[in-house]
C-alpha positions in Angstrom: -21.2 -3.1 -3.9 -17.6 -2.7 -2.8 -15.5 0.8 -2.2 -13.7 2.1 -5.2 -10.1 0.3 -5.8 -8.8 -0.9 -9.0 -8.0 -4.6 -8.3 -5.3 -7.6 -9.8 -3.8 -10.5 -10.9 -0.5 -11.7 -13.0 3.3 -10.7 -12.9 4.8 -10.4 -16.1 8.4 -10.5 -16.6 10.6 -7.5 -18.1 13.9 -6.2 -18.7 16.1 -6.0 -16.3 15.5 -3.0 -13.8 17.6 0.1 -13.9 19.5 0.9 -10.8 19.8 4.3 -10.9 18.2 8.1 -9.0 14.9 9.1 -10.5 14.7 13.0 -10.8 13.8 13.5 -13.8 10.2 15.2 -15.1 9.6 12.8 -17.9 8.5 9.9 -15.3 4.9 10.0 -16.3 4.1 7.9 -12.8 5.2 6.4 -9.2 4.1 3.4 -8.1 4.3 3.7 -4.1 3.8 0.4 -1.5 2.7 2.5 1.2 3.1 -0.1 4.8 6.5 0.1 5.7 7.7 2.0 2.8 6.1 5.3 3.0 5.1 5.3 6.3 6.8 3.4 9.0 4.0 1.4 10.3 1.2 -1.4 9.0 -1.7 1.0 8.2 -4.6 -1.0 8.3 -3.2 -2.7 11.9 -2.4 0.5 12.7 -5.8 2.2 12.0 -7.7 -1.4 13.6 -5.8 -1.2 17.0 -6.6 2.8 17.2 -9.9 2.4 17.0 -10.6 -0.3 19.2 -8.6 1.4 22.3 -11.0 4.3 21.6 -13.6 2.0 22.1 -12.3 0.2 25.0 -11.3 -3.1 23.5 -7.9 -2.5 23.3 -7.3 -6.3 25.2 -9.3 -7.8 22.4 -7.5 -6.5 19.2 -4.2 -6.7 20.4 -5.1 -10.5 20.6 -6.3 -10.2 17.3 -3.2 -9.0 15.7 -1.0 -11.5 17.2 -3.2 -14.1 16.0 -2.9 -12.8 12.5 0.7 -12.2 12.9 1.1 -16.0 14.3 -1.2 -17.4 11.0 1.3 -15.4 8.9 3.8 -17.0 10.6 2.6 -20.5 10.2 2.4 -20.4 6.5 -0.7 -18.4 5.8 -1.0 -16.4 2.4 -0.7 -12.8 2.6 -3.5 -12.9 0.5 -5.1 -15.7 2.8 -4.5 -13.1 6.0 -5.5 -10.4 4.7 -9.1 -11.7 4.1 -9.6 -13.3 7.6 -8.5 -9.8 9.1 -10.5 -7.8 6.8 -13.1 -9.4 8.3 -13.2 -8.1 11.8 -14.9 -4.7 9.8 -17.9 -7.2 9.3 -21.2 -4.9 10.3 -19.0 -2.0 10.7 -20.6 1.5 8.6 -18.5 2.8 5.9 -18.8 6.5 6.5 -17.7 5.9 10.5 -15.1 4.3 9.4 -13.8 6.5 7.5 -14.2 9.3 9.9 -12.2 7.1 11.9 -9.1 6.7 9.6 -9.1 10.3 9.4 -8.5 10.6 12.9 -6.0 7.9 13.1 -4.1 9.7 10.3 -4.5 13.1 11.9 -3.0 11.5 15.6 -0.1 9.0 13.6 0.8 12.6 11.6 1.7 14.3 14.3 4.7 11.7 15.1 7.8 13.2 12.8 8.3 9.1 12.8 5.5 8.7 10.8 6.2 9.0 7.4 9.6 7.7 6.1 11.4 11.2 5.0 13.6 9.8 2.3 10.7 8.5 0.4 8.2 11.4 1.2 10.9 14.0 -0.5 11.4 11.7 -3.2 7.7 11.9 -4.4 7.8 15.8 -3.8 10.3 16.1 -6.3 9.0 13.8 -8.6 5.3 15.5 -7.6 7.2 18.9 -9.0 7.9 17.4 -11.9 4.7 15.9 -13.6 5.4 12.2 -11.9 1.3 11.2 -10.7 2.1 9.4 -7.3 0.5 6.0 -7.1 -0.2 4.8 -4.0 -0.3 0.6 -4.1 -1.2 -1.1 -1.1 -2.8 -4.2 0.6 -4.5 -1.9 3.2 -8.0 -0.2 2.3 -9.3 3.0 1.4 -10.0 4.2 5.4 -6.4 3.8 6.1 -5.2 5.1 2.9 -7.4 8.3 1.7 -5.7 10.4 4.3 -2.3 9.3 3.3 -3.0 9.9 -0.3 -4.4 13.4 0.2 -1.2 14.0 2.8 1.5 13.0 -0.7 -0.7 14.2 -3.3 -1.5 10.7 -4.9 -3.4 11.2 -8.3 -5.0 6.9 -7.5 -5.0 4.5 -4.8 -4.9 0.9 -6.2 -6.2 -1.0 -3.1 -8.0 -4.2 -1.2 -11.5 -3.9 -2.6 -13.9 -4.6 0.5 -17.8 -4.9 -0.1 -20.3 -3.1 1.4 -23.7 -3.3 1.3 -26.5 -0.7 2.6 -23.2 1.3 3.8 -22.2 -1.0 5.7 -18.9 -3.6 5.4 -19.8 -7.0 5.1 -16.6 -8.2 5.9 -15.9 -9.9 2.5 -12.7 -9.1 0.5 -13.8 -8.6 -3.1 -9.7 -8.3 -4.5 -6.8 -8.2 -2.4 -3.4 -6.2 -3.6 -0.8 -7.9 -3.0 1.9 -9.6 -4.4 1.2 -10.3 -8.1 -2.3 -8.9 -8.0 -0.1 -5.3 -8.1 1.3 -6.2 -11.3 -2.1 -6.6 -12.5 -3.0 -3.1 -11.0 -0.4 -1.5 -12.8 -0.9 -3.4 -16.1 -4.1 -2.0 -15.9 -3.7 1.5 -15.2 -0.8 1.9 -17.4 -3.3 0.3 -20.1 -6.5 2.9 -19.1 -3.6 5.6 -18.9 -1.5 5.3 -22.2 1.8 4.9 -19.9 5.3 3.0 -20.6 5.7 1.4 -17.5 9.1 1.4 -18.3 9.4 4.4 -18.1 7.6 4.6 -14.8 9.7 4.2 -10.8 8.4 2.3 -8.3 8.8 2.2 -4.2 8.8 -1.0 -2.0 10.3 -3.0 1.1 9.3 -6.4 0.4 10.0 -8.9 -1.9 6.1 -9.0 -3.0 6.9 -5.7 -4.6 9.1 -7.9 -7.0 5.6 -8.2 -8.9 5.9 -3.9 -9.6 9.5 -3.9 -9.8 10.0 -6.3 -12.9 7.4 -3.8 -14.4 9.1 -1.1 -14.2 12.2 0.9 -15.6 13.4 2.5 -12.0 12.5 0.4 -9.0 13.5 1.7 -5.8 14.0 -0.5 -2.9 13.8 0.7 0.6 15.4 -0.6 3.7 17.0 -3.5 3.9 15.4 -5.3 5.6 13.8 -8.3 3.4 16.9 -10.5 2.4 15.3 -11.6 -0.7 15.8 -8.1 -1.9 19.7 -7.5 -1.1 20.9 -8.4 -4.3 17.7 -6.8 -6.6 19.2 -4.1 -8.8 17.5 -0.9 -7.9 17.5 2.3 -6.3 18.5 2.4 -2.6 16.2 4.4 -0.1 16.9 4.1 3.5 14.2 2.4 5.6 
């Protein structure tokens, strides 16, 4: 079994994005990277850390995210990372953990810091207009439901993680990341009856080159990845 995600796979190549404000009502959907775009933090380190200092093992998972931070700085795949963190939820029960991202989300809310504001009124006004918010991320559902209901995303496209007698088994089924969201949004777009070029979409990184070439109206926030200085597209602050 796995929790519900649509997963990934291949970036195609488009026209050349257009580097202009999105406002308008006909933008039938926004494709939103939601660590360090929408909100300011790493959800899923973010939600991992909280819980274990409730528990008492704050010591121990701080270790644990510098080791992941250290085998992402040695080379290892995102999607490669991912996996071997994903698996600290090994034996964990889905419905606690949920409960548990619900009260991350309700404690990181209450920091004004939390969400970036720039991007947060951008999907309001494109909410008010028709636009279904996407949300696109390599975190998982616990991390991301909350945030979803906070913006009003329509689908979360998401690291499928399998479960088994309600429990995680610590096994990533798809990861979403990199190209696997072009994948993502091939598919929707395809189960939707969407132009994607017609579509906007939100990232920080230069993995979210995979969504931008896919779309007509990428928007780029921060600046903070070099590789993405010189990308035509929108500019958000970070």
């Amino acid at each position: 079994m796995s929790e519900h995600a649509e997963t990934t796979g291949s970036a195609r190549a488009g026209a050349p994005p257009v580097a202009r404000r999105v406002d308008r009502a006909d933008v039938p959907a926004a494709f939103v990277d939601v660590d360090e775009t929408l909100v300011r933090c790493v959800s899923f380190l973010s939600l991992f850390l909280f819980d274990a200092r409730r528990r008492g093992h704050g010591r121990e998972a701080d270790t644990v995210v510098e080791r992941f931070r250290a085998l992402r700085g040695a080379g290892m795949t995102r999607s490669e990372s991912h996996r071997w963190f994903y698996r600290r939820w090994a034996g964990r029960d889905v419905a606690d953990v949920r409960r548990i991202g619900h009260d991350w989300f309700t404690s990181c809310a209450a920091d004004p810091a939390f969400f970036n504001t720039a991007v947060r009124r951008r999907l309001d006004e494109l909410s008010r207009g028709g636009t279904h918010i996407v949300l696109v991320s390599g975190s998982f559902i616990p991390a991301l439901r909350p945030i979803a209901d906070a913006v009003g995303a329509t689908s979360v496209l998401c690291t499928t993680m399998e479960t088994a007698a309600g429990k995680y088994t610590g096994k990533v089924l798809a990861t979403m990341v990199g190209a696997d969201k072009s994948t993502a949004l091939l598919r929707y777009a395809e189960r939707t009856a969407i132009d994607l070029a017609t579509c906007t979409a939100f990232g920080d990184h230069h993995s979210d080159i995979a969504m931008f070439d896919l779309v007509g109206h990428p928007v780029v926030v921060g600046d903070a990845d070099p590789r993405l200085r010189d990308y035509p597209a929108e500019r958000l602050p970070g």
